[in-house]
C-alpha positions in Angstrom: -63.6 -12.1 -12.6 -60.8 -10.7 -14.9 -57.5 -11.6 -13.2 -55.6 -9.0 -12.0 -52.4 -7.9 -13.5 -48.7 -6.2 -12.5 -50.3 -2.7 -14.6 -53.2 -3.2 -12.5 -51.3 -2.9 -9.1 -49.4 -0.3 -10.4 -52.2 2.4 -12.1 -54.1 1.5 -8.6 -51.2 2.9 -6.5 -49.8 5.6 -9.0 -46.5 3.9 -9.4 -44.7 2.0 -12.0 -45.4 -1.5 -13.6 -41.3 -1.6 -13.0 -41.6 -0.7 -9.5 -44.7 -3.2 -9.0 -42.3 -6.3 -10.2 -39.3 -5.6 -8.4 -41.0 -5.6 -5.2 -43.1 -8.4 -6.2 -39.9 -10.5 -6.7 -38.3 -9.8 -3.2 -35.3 -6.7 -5.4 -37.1 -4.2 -3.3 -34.6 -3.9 -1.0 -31.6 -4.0 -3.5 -33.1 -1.2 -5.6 -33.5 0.7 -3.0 -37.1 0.8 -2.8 -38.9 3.0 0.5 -40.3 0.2 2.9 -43.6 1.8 2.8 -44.1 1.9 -0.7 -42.6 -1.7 -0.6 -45.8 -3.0 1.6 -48.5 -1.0 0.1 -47.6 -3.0 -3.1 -47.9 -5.9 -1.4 -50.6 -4.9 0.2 -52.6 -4.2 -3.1 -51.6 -7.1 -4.7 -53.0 -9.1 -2.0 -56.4 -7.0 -2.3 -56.6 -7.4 -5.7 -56.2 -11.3 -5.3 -52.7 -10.9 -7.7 -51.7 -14.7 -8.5 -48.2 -14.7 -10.6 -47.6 -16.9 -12.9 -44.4 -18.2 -12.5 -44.1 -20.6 -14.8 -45.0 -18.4 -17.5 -41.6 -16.0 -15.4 -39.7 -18.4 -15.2 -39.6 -19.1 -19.3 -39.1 -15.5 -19.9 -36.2 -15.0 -17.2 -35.1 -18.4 -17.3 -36.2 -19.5 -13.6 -38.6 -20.3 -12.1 -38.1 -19.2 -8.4 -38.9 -22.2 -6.7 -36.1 -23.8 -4.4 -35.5 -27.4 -3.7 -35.0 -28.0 -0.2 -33.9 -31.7 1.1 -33.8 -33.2 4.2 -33.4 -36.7 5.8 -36.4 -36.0 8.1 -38.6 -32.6 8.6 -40.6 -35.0 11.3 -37.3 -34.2 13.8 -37.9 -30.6 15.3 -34.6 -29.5 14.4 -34.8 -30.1 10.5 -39.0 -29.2 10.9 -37.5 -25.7 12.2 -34.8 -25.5 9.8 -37.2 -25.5 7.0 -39.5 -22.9 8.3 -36.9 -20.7 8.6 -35.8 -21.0 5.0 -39.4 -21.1 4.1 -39.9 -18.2 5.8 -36.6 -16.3 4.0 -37.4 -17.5 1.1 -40.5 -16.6 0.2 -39.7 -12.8 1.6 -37.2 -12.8 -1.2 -39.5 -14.1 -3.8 -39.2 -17.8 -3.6 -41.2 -20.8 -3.0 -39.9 -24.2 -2.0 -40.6 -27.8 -2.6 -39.3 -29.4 0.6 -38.6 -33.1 0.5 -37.8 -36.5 2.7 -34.5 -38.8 2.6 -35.2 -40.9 5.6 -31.1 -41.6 5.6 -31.7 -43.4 2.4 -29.5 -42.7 -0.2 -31.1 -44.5 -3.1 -33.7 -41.9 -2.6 -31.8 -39.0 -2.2 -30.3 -39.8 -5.9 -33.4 -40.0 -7.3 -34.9 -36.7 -5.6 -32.5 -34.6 -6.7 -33.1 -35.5 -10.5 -36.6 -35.2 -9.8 -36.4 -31.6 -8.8 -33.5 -30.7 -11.5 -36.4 -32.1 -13.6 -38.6 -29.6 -12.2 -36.8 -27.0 -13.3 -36.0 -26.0 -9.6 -33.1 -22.6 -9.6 -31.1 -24.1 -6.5 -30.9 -26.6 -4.2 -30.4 -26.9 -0.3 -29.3 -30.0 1.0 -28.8 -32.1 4.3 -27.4 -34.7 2.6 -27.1 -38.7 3.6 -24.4 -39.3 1.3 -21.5 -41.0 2.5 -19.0 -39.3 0.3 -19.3 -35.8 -1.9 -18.5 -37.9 -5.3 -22.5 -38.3 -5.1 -22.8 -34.6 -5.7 -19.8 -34.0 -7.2 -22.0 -33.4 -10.8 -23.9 -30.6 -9.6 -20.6 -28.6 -8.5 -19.5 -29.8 -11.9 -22.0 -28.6 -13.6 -22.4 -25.1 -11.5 -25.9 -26.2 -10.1 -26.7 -23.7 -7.4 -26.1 -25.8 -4.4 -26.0 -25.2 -0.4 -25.1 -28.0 1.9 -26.7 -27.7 5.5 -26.1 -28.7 8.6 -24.1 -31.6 7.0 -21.0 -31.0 5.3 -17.7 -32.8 3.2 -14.2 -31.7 3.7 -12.3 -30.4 1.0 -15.4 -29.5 -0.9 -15.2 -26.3 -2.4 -19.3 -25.3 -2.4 -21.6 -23.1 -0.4 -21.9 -24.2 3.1 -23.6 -23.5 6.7 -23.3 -25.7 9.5 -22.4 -25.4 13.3 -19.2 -26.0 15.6 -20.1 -29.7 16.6 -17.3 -30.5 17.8 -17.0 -27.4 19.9 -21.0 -28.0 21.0 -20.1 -31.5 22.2 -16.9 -30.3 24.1 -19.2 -28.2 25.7 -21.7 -30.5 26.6 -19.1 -33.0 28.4 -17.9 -30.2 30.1 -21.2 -29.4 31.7 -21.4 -32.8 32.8 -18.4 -32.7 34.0 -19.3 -29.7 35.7 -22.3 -31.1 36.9 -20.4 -33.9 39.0 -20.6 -36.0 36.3 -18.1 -38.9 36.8 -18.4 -40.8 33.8 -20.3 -39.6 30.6 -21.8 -41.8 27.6 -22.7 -40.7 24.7 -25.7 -42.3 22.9 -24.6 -41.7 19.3 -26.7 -42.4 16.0 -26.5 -44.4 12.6 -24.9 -43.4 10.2 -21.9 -42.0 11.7 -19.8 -40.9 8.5 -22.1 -38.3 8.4 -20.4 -34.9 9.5 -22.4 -33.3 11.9 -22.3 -36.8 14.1 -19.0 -37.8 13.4 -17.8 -34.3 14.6 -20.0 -34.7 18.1 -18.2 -37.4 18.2 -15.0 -36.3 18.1 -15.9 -33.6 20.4 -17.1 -35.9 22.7 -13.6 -38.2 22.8 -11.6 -35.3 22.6 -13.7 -33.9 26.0 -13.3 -36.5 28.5 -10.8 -36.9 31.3 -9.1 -39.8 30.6 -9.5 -42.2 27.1 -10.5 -45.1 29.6 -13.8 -43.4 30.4 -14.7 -43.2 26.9 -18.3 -45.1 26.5 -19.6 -44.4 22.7 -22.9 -46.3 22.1 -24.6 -46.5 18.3 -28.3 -45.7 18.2 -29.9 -47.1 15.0 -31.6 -44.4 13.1 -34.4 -46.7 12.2 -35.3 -47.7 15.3 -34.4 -44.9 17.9 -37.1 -46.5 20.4 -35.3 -49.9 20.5 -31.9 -48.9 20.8 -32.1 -46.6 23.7 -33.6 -50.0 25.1 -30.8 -51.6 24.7 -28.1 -49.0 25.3 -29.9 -48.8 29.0 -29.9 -52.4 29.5 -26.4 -52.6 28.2 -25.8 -49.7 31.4 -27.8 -51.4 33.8 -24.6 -52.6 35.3 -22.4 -50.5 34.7 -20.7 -47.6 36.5 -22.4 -44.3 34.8 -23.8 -41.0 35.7 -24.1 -39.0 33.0 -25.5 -39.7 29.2 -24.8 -37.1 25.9 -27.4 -37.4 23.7 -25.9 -36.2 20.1 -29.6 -35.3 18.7 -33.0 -34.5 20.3 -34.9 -38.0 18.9 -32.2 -40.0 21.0 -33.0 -37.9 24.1 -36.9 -38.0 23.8 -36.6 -41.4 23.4 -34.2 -41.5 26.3 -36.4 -39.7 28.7 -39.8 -42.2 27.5 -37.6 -45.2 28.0 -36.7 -44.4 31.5 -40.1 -42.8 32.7 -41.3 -46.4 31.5 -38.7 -48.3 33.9 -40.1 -46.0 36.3 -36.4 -44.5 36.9 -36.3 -40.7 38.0 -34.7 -38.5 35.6 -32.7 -37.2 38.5 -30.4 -40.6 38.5 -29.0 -39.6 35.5 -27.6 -36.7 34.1 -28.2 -35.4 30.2 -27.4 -33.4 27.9 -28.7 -33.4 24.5 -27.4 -32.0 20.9 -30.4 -29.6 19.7 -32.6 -27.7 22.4 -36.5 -28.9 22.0 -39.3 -27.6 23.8 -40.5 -31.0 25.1 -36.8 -30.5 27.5 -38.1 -27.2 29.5 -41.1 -29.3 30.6 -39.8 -32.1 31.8 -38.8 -32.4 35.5 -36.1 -32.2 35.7 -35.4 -29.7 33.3 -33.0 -31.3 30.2 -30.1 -29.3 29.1 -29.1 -28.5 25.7 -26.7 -27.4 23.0 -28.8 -25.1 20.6 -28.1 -24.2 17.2 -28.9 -21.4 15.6 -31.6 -22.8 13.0 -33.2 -19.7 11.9 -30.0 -17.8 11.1 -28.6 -21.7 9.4 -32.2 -21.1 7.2 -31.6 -17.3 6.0 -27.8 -17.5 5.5 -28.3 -20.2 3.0 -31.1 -19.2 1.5 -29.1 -15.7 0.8 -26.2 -17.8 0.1 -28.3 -19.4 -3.1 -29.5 -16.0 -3.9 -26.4 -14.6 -4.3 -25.5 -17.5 -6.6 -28.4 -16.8 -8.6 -27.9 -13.0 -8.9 -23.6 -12.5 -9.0 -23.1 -16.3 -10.6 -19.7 -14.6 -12.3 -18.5 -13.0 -9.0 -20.1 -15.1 -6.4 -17.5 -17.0 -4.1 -17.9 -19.7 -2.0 -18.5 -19.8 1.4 -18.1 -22.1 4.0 -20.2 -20.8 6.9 -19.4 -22.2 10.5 -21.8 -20.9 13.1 -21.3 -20.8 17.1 -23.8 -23.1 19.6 -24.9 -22.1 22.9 -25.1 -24.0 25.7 -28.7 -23.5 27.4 -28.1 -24.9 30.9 -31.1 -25.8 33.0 
């Protein structure tokens, strides 16, 4: 079967080859192109089984619109969702991604983003595990197209979006507080230079009635399971009512740990950083700070476009979003 071309799509629909590419390559919108003609093009060029060749693109325009996308672990709903929302941005402007793993480990992080530099990828997006921004210090150097998420470095002038942690966390001890919570932990995780944590945190210290209440306990990353283990037998007796959780994993493996003691979840009151499904099931109900994951996905996926498209003009930006507290 001969494969079907960009003139193809266009003689079939009576428009231009022009037209066929720039909607084919997410400019659509940006040239101003009618909606409806937009998906009848992509319509057809699904019918006719279209397949670009981007590699082929990419040598003629100099890219090869594919994004790299890293993560310490897409296996934790929150970076799993975060994904699929730039996925899903992405590829309606054009772009495909290669998404990959750091499991904290910064040895691997080095070597993944040569590998997709080595790729030829256009941009990167980056939750990084580093513990200081002289790791990436070369790509700003250099101009690489780069957007840190959720995780971020002060003083370092590149494209950015996280959330208000600190605000989130002052927001969580207040509902505990509110709650008739007496005296909150917080169950905190490995490593805790990084920036999203070390703000919750800070939120945290910063929220509490008097310094002498403060209870700050470190999860290991590596072994969420075990630590919560030991946090709660470190607790056993001790005076507490309340427990913020500064990410989901530490509160799922906070509510398995005490449904395994056979302790009610009503003893205790939490609170966990990141809202998850699995905590509108439970009984009781688990409140949460949310974040607002898909619109963190499309602003820096736009973000990296813009960089593409305006690299003279573009300026950075460091993007803060709000959380919400989701009470139940």
């Amino acid at each position: 079967m001969k494969k079907a071309s960009l003139k193809d799509i266009a003689e079939s629909l009576g428009v231009s080859k022009a037209l066929v590419s720039l909607v084919l390559n997410g400019k659509g919108d940006e040239r101003g192109i009618n909606k409806q003609t937009q998906e009848k093009v992509r319509q057809k060029a699904k019918e006719l089984n279209y397949i670009p060749n981007q590699y082929a693109r990419g040598l003629r325009i100099g890219r090869t619109n594919t994004i790299g996308v890293i993560v310490p672990d897409i296996s934790n709903v929150f970076y799993g969702q975060l994904c699929k929302a730039i996925e899903q941005e992405a590829y309606a402007k054009g772009y495909n991604l290669i998404i990959s793993n750091t499991y904290e480990d910064v040895q691997k992080e080095k070597k993944l983003i040569s590998d997709l530099i080595n790729r030829n990828i256009d941009g990167l997006i980056l939750a990084s595990s580093f513990d200081s921004k002289n790791e990436i210090d070369g790509l700003r150097d250099t101009k690489f197209p780069l957007v840190l998420v959720d995780r971020v470095f002060d003083d370092f002038d590149v494209d950015s979006v996280s959330v208000s942690n600190e605000e989130g966390a002052k927001k969580a001890v207040k509902f505990l507080y509110d709650s008739g919570v007496k005296r909150p932990v917080c169950f905190s995780i490995s490593p805790v230079y990084i920036s999203s944590i070390s703000e919750r945190i800070q939120g945290y210290m910063e929220a509490l009635k008097s310094a002498d209440d403060a209870k700050l306990i470190q999860i290991p990353h590596d072994n969420i399971e075990g630590g919560v283990k030991t946090a709660l037998d470190e607790l056993k007796n001790e005076d507490y009512d309340g427990i913020f959780c500064v990410n989901n994993n530490i509160a799922k493996a906070l509510i398995r740990e005490l449904s395994l003691r056979g302790e009610s979840l009503d003893e205790v009151k939490i609170i966990s950083f990141d809202d998850i499904e699995i905590f509108d099931i439970v009984n009781p109900k688990i409140s949460a700070i949310a974040q607002p994951i898909t619109e963190i996905g499309k602003k820096a996926v736009n973000l990296l476009i813009d960089r593409f498209n305006n690299e003279d003009s573009h300026k950075n930006q460091q993007v803060v979003l709000d959380t919400v507290l989701i009470e139940r």
